[in-house]
C-alpha positions as CSV (number, residue, x, y, z in Angstrom):
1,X,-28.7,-17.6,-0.6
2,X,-28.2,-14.4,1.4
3,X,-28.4,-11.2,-0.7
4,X,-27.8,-7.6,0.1
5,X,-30.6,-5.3,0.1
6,X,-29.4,-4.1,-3.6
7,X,-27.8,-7.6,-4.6
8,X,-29.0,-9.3,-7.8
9,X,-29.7,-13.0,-6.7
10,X,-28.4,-14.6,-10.3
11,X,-25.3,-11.8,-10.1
12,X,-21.9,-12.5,-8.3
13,X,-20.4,-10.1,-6.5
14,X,-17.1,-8.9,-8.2
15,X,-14.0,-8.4,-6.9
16,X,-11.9,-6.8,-9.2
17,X,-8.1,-6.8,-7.6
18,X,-6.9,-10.2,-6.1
19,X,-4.3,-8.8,-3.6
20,X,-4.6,-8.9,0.3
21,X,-8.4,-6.9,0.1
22,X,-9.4,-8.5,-2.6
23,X,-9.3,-11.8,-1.5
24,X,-10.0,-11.1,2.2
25,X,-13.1,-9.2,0.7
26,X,-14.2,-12.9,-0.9
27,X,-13.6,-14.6,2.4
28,X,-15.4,-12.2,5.0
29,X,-18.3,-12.6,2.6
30,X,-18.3,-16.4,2.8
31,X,-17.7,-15.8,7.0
32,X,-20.6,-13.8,7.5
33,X,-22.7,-16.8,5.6
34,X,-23.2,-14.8,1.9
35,X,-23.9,-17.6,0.0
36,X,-24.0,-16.1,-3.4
37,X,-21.3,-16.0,-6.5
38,X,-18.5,-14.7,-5.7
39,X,-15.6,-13.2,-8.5
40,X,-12.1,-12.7,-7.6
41,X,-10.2,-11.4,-10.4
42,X,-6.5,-10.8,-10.5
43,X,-3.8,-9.7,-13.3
44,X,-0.9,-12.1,-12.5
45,X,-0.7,-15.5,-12.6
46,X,0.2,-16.5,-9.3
47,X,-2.8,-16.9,-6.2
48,X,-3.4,-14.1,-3.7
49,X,0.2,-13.3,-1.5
50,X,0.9,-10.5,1.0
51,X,2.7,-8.0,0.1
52,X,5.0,-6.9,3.5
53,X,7.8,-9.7,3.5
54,X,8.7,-8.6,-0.1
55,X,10.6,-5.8,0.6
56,X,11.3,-7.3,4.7
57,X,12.5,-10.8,3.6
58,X,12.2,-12.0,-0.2
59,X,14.9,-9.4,-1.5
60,X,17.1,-10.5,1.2
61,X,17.1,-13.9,0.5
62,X,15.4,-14.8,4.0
63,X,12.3,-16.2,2.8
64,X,10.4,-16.8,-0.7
65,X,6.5,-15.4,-1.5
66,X,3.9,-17.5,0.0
67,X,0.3,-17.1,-0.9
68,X,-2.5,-16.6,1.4
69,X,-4.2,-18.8,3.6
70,X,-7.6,-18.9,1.8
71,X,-9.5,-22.5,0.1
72,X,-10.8,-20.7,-3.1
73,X,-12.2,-23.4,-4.2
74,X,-13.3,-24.5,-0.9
75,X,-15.2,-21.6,-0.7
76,X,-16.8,-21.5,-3.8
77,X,-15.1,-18.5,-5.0
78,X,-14.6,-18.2,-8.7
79,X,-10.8,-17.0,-8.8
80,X,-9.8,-15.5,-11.9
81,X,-6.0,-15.3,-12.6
82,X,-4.2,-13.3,-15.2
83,X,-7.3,-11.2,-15.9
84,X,-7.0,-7.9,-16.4
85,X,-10.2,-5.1,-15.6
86,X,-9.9,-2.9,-18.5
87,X,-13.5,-1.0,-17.7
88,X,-16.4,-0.6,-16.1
89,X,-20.0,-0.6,-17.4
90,X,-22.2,1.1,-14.3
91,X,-25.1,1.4,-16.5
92,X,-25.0,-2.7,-17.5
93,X,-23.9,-3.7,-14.3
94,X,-20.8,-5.4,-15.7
95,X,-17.0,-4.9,-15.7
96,X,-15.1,-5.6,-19.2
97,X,-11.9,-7.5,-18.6
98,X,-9.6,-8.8,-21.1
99,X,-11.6,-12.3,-20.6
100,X,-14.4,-10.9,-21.5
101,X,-16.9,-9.1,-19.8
102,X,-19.0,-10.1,-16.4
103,X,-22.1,-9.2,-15.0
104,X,-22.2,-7.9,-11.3
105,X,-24.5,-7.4,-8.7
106,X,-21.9,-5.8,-6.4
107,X,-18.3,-4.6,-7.6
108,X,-15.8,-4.4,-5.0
109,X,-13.2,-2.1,-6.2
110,X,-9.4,-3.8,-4.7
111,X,-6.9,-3.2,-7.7
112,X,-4.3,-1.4,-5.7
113,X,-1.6,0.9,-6.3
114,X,1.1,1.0,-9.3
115,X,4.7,2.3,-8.7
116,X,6.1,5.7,-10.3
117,X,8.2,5.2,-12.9
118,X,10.8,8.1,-13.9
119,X,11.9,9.6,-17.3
120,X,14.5,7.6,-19.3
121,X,14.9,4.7,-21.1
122,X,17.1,3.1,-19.0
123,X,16.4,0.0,-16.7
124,X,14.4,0.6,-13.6
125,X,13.6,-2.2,-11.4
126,X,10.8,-1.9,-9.3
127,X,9.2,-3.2,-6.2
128,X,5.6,-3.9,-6.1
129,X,4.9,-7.9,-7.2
130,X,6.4,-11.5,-6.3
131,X,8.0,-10.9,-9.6
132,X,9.5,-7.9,-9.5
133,X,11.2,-8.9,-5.9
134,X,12.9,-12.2,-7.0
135,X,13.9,-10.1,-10.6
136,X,15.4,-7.6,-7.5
137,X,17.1,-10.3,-5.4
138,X,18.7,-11.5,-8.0
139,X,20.8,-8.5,-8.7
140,X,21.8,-8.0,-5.0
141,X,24.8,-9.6,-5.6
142,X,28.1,-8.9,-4.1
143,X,30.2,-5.8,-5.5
144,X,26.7,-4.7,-7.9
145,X,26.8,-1.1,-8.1
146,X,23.1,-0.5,-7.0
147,X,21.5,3.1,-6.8
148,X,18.3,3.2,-5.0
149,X,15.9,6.7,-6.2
150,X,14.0,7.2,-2.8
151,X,14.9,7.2,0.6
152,X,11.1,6.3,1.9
153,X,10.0,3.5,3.2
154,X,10.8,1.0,0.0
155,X,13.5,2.9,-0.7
156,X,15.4,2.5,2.8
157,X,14.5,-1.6,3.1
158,X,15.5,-2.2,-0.6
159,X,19.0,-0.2,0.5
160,X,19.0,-2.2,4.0
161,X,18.6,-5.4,2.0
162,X,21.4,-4.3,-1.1
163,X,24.2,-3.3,1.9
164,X,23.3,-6.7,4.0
165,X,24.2,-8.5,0.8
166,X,27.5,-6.8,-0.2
167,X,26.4,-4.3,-2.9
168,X,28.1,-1.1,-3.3
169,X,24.6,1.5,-2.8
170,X,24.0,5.0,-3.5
171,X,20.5,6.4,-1.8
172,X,19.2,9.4,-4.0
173,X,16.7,11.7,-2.4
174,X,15.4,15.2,-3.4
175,X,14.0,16.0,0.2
176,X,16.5,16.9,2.9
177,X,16.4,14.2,4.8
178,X,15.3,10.2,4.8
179,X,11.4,10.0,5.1
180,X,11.0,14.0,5.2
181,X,7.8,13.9,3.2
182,X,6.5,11.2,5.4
183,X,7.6,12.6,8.9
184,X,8.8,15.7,8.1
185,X,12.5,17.1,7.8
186,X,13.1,17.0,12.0
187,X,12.2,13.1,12.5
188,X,13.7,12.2,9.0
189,X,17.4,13.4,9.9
190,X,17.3,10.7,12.6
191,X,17.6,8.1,10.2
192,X,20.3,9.4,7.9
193,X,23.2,7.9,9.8
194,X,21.5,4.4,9.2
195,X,22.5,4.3,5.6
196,X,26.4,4.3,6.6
197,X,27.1,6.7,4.4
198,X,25.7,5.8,1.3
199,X,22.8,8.4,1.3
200,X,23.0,11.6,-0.9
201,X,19.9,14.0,-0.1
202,X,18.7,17.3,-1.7
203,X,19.4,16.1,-5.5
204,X,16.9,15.7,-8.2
205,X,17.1,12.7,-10.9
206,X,16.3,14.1,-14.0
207,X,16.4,10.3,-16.1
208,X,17.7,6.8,-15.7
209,X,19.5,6.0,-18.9
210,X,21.4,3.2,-20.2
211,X,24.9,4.6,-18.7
212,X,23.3,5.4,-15.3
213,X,21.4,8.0,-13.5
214,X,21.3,11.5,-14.6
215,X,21.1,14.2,-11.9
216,X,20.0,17.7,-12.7
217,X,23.1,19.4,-13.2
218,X,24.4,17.2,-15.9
219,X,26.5,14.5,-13.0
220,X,25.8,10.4,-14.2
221,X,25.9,8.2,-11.4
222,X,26.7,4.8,-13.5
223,X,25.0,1.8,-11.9
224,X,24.3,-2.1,-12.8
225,X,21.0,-1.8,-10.9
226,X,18.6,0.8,-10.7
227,X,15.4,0.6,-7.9
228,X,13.2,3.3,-8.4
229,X,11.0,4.1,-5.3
230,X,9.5,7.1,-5.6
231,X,5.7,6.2,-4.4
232,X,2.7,4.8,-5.8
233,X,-0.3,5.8,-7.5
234,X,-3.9,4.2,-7.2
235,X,-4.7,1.7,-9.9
236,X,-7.4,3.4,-11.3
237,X,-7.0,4.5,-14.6
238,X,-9.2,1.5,-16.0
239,X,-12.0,3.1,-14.1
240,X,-11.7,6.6,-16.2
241,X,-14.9,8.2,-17.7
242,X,-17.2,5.3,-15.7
243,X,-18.7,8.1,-13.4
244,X,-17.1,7.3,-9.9
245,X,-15.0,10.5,-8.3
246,X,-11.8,9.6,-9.2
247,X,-8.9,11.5,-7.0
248,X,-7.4,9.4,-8.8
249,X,-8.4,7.1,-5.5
250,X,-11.6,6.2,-5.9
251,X,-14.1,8.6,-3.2
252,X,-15.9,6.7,-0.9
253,X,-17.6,7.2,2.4
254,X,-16.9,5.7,5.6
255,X,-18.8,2.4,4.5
256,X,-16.7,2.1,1.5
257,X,-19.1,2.8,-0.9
258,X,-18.1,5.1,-3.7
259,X,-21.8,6.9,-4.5
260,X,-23.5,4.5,-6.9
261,X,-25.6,1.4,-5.4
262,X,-23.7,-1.8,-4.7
263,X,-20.1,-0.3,-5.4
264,X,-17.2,-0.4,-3.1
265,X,-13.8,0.5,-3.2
266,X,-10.8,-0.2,-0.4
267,X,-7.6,-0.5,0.4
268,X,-4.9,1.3,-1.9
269,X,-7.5,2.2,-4.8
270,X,-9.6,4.1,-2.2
271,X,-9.6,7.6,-0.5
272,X,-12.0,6.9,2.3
273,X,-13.8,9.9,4.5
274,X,-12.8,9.6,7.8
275,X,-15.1,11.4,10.7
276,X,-12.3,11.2,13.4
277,X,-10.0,13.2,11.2
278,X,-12.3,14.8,9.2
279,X,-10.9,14.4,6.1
280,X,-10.4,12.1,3.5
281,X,-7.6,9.3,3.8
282,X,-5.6,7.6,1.5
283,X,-3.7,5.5,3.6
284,X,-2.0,2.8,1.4
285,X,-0.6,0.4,4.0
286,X,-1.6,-3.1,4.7
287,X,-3.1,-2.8,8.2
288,X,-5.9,-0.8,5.9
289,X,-5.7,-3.4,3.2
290,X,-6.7,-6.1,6.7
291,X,-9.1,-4.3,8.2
292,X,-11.5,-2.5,5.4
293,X,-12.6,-6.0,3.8
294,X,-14.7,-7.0,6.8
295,X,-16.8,-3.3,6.4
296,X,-17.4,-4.1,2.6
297,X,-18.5,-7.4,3.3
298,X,-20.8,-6.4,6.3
299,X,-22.4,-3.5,3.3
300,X,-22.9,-6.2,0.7
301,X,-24.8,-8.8,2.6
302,X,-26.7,-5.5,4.6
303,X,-27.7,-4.6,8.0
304,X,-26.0,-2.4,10.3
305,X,-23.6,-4.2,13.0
306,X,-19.5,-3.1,14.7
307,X,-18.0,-3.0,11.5
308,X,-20.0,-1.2,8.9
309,X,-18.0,1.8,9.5
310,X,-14.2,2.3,8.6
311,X,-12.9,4.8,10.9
312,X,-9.2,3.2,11.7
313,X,-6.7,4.7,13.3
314,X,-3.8,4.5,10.5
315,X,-1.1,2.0,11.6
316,X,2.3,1.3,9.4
317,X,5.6,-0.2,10.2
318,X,9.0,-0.8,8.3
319,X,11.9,-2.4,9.1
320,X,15.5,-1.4,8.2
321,X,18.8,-1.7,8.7
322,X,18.3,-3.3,11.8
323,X,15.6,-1.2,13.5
324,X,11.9,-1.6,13.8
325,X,9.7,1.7,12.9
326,X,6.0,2.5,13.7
327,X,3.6,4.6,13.0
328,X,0.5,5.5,14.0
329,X,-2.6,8.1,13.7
330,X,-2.1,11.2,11.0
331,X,-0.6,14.2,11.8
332,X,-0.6,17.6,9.8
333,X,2.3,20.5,9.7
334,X,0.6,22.4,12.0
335,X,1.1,19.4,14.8
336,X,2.7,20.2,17.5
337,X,6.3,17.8,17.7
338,X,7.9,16.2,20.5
339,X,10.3,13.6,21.0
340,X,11.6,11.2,23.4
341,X,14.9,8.9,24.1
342,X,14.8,5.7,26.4
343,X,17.5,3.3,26.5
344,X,18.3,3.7,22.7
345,X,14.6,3.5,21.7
346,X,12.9,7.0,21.0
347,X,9.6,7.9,19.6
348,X,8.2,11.1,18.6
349,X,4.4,12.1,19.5
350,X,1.9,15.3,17.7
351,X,0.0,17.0,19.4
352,X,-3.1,19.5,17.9
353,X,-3.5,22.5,18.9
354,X,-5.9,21.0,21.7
355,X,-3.2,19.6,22.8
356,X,-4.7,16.1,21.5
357,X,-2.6,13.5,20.1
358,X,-3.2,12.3,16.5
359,X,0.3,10.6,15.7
360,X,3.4,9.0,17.1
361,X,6.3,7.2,16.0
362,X,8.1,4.4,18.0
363,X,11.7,3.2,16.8
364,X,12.5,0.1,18.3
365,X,10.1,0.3,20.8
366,X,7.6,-2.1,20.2
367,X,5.3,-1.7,23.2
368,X,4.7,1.9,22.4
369,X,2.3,1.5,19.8
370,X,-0.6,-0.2,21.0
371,X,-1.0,2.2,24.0
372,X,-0.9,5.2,21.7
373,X,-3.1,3.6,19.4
374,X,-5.5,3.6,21.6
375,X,-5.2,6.7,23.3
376,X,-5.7,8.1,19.5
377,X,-8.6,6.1,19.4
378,X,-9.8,7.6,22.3
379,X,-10.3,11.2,21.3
């Protein structure tokens, strides 16, 4: 058996979250030869499945959730569906769940992100789960009045996906533009004219009631279908008064670990310190989810090698009604902002006050990115 240098020999390491870092946390372990127990514990029923093609293909009818490519049992990893971590024990080295509770040597914190609900007691459908996205396709029928709360990234694909299947769709956003909090007011306008109208921006919901949407102001916006994406918040509320620096991401350094011996935390239930940008990232997209796992694994089993840092450079894309966007690096306010048209692509690049670049945007330019990337990576 290989151990960590803190790993209890007769304790599996626990992975509590069984989404795409969760379970590629279990499998880099078993690649880098850890021979030891290994936990995987997960609240729904269904196996491990990526998350991306929920809200790109499964709402729209093109495809149905698959799981991931990983032999659980093959691997000798104890996989524990519909389980749900309801606290931590630090002190015992153990993690209460509502199947009881179980020991750990290491604890690998992977439970992910929940979506924001809003005020009211009417319906909201949500997309985060396999669940929630077949429960959403469902209602894209033709005709449904559908009002999407959100014009970010969910918010646009879920509207992309209602329009492509004949529903009549209100967008609701309380910035200015589409994606404003993301990129800013500028970038965001670009995207406006891609909802074909449908898009309403500057308005604040106040509650989604039985009869419909409620705005500030008192106007009811009646719908048959509500999808509320407003954002995400870590999963970490089951983790409250356990002593880990809650934010409510869990803190952790650039080797994952969250300041007590053998704990880790990644993906969207982390806030990572990054030394390129000097500051703490919560980056809550899935190229993080891919690449963190192999940097918790590499601190369990121990030794120093390539990946026991996390130091990415952030990468995200989306696509919408018909276009492909990427992004890249972080950029802050103060970033300087220029952009530039080719052939119908454009892209949009920040620059510090170094003149440095620390993010750019690519629509429908799919070359773009990697060189950028690694100019980025560069600095």
């Amino acid at each position: 058996m290989l151990t960590g240098v803190n790993q209890r020999e007769t304790d599996p390491v626990v992975v509590v979250g069984a989404g795409l870092a969760g379970s590629r946390t279990c499998t880099e372990l078993r690649k880098r030869g850890y021979g030891g127990p290994i936990v995987l514990i997960g609240d729904e029923a269904t196996k491990p499945y990526d998350r991306p093609p929920l809200s790109k293909g499964v709402i729209r009818g093109k495809r149905e959730p698959k799981p991931l490519k990983a032999d659980y049992e093959g691997l000798d990893i104890d996989l524990r569906l519909e389980t749900k971590a309801e606290s931590v024990d630090l002190a015992g080295r153990r993690v209460l769940t509502s199947g009881g509770p179980i020991a750990f040597g290491s604890l690998v914190i992977a439970t992910g992100a929940t979506p924001v609900r809003l005020p009211g007691t009417g319906e909201q459908l949500l997309l985060r789960t396999g669940n929630d996205a077949l429960a959403l396709r469902d209602r894209l029928g033709s005709g449904a009045r559908v009002v999407v709360i959100g014009a970010g990234w969910i918010g646009a694909e879920v509207a992309h996906a209602a329009l492509e299947r004949g529903c009549a769709v209100v967008g609701l956003e309380y910035q200015s533009a589409p994606l404003a909090q993301a990129l800013g007011a500028e970038i965001g306008a670009r995207f406006a004219d891609w909802w074909g109208g449908t898009l309403r921006t500057g308005v604040r919901v106040a509650a989604v009631e039985p009869d419909g949407v409620h705005l500030e102001g008192g106007e009811v916006i009646p719908a048959d279908t509500v999808v509320t994406g407003v954002g995400v918040r870590p999963a970490t509320a089951w983790l409250a008064g356990s002593g880990l620096e809650l934010l409510p991401a869990v803190a952790v350094d650039e080797r994952l670990r969250a300041g007590v011996p053998d704990v880790y935390a990644l993906g969207d239930a982390a806030a990572w310190w990054s030394p390129r940008f000097g500051r703490r990232m919560d980056v809550q997209h899935w190229d993080d989810a891919y690449s963190a796992p192999s940097v918790v694994a590499q601190g369990i089993i121990g030794g120093e090698g390539p990946e026991s840092v996390h130091d990415p450079v952030p990468y995200f894309w989306s696509d919408q009604f018909g276009h492909r966007i990427e992004y890249v690096g972080h950029h802050s306010a103060d970033d300087a902002l220029a952009v530039d048209t080719v052939e119908g692509a454009w892209s949009a690049r920040w620059t510090d006050a170094e003149g440095r670049l620390t993010a750019a945007l690519a629509v429908d330019a799919p070359k773009l990115i990697p060189v950028l990337r690694k100019e980025i990576a560069a600095v």
